[in-house]
BAGU-580021 format. One record per residue (C-alpha): residue in one letter; residue number from 1; x, y, z. Coordinates in steps of 0.001 Angstrom, whole numbers, plus 524288, in hexadecimal, padded with zeros to 5 digits. Example, Ala and Ser with C-alpha at 12.3 -4.5 7.8 and 13.67 -1.06 7.14 Angstrom:
<nodes>
@res = A; n = 1; xx = 8300C; yy = 7EE6C; zz = 81E78 .
@res = S; n = 2; xx = 83566; yy = 7FBDC; zz = 81BE4 .
</nodes>
This chain:
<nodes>
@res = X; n = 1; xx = 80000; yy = 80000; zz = 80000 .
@res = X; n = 2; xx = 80912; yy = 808D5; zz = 803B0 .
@res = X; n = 3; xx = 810C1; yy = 80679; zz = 7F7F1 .
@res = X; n = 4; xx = 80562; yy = 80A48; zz = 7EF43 .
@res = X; n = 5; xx = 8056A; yy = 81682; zz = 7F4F7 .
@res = X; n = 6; xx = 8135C; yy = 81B18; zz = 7F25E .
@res = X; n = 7; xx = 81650; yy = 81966; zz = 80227 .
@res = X; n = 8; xx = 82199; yy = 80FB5; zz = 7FED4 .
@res = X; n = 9; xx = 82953; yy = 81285; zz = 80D33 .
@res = X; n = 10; xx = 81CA3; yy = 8108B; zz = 813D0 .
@res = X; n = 11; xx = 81A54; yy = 80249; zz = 80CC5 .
@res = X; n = 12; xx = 8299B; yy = 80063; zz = 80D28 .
@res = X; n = 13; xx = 82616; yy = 8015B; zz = 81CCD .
@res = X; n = 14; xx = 81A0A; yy = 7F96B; zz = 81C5A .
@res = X; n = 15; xx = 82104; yy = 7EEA8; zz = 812FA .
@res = X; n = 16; xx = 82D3B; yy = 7EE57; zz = 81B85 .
@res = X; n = 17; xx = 824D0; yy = 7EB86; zz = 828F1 .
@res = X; n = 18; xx = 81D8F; yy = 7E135; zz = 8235F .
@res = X; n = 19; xx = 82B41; yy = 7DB41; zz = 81D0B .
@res = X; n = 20; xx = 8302F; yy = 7DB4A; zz = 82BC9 .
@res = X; n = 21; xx = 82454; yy = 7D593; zz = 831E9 .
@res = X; n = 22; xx = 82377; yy = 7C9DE; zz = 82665 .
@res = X; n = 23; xx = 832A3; yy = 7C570; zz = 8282A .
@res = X; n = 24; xx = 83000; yy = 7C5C3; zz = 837A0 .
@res = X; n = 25; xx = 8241A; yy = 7BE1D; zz = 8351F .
@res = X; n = 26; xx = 82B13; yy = 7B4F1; zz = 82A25 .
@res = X; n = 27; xx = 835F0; yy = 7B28F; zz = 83310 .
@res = X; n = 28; xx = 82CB9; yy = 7AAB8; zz = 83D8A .
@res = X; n = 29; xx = 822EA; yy = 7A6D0; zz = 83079 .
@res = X; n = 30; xx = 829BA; yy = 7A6AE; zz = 8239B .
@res = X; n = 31; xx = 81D7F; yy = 79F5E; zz = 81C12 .
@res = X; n = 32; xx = 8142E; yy = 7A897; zz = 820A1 .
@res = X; n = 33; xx = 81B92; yy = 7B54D; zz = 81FEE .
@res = X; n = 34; xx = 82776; yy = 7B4FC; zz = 814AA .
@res = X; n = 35; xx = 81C26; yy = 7B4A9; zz = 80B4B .
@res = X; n = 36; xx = 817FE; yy = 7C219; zz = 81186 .
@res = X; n = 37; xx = 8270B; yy = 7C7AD; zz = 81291 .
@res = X; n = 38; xx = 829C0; yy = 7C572; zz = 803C0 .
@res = X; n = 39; xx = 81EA6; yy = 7CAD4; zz = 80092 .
@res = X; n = 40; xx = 8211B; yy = 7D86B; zz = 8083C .
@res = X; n = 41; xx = 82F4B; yy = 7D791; zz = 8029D .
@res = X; n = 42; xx = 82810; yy = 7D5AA; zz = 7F5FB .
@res = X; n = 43; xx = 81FEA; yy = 7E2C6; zz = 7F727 .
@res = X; n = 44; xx = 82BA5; yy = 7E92B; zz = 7FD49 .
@res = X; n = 45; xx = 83522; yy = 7E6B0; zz = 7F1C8 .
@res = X; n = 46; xx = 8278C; yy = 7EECD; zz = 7E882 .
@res = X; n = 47; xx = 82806; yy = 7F912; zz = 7F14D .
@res = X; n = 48; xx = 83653; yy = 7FA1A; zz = 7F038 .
@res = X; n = 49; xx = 835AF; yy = 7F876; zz = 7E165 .
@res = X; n = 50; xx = 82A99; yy = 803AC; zz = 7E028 .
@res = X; n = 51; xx = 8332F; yy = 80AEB; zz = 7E6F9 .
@res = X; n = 52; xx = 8402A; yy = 8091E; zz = 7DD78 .
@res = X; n = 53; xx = 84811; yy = 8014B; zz = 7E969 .
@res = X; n = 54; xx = 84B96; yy = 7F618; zz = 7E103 .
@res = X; n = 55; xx = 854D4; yy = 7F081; zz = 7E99B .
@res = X; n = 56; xx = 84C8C; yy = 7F0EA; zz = 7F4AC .
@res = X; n = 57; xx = 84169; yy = 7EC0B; zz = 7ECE4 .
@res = X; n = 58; xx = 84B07; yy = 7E08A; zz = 7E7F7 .
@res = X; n = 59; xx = 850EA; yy = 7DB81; zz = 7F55A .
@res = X; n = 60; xx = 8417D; yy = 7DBD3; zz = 7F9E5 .
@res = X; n = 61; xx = 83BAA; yy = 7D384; zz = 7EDDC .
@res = X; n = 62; xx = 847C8; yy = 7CB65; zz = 7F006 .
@res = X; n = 63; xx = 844AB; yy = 7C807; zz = 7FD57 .
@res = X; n = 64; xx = 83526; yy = 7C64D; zz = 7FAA8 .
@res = X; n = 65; xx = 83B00; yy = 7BCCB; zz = 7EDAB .
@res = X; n = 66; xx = 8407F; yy = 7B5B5; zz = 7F833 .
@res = X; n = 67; xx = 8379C; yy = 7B37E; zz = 80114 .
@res = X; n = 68; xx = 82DF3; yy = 7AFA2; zz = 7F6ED .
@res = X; n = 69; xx = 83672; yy = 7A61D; zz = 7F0EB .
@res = X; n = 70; xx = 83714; yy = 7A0A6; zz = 7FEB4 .
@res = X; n = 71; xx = 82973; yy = 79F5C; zz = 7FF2F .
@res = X; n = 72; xx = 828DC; yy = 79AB3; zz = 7F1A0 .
@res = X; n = 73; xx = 83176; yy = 78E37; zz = 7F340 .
@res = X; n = 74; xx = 82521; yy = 78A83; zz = 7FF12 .
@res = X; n = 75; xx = 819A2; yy = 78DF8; zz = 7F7A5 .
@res = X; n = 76; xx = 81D13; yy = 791FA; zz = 7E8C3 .
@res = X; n = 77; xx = 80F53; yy = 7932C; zz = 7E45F .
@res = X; n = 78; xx = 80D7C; yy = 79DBA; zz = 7ECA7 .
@res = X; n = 79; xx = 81B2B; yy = 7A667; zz = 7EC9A .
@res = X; n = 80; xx = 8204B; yy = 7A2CE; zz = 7E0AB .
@res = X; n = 81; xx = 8184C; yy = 7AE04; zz = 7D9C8 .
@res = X; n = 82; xx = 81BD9; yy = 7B63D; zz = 7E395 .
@res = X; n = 83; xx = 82C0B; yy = 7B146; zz = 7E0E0 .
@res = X; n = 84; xx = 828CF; yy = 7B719; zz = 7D1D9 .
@res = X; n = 85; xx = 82306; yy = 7C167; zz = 7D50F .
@res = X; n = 86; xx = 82F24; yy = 7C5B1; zz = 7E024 .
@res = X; n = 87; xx = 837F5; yy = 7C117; zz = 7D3C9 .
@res = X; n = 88; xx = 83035; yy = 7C950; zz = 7C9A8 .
@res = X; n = 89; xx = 83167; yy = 7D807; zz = 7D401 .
@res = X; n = 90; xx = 83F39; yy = 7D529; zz = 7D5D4 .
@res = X; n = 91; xx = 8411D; yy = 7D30C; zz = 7C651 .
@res = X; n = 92; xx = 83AF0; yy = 7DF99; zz = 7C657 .
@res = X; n = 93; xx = 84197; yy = 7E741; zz = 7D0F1 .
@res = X; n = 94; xx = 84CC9; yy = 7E394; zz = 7C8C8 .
@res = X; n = 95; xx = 8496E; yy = 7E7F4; zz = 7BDF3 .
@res = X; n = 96; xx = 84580; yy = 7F43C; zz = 7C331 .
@res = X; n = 97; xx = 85178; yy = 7F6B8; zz = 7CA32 .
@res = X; n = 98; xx = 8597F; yy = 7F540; zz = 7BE90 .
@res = X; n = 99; xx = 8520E; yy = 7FE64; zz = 7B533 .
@res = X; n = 100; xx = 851A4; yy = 807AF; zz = 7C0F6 .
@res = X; n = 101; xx = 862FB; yy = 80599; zz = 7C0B9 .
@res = X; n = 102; xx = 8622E; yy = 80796; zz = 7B1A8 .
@res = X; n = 103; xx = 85A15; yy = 8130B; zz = 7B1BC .
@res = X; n = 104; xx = 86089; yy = 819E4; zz = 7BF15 .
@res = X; n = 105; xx = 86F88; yy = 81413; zz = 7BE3B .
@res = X; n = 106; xx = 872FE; yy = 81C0A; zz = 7CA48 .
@res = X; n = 107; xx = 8658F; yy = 81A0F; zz = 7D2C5 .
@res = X; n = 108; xx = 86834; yy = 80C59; zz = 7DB9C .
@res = X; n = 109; xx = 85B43; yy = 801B2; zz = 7DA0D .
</nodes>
């Protein structure tokens, strides 16, 4: 929500709590909670991207890959769409960051 309305530090905040309450939560319940983490780190790394922080966005899809691929390897029917789609963003972020390195040689991604 509070990405939609342009208040990126305030869902940054939000996004970050959340991200620290799921890996306390994962620690004592992986199976019910990683699910939950990757997908925070998952919106986390769009924010970041919306925001032109493509290594920040990268090292969070990266992470919520991870996680998913973790969860994919128990139940593949169910997280290997979301392993593509964590593929596909950081294709993307990528691809982004490298036209953004062409375009601004002296502006870090």
């Amino acid at each position: 929500l509070h990405s939609d309305t342009n208040r990126h530090a305030d869902a940054e905040q939000e996004y970050q709590k959340a991200l620290a309450t799921y890996r306390k939560l994962a620690d004592k319940n992986p199976d019910a909670y990683l699910p939950n983490m990757a997908t925070t780190l998952f919106n986390i790394a769009l924010l970041y991207l919306d925001q032109g922080n493509y290594k920040a966005a990268e090292k969070a899809a990266q992470e919520s890959l991870e996680i998913f691929q973790i969860m994919a390897s128990k139940s593949p029917e169910a997280f290997g769409p979301k392993v593509e789609k964590a593929k596909g963003l950081i294709s993307y972020i990528k691809e982004q960051k490298k036209q953004q390195e062409q375009e601004h040689p002296s502006k870090p991604a």
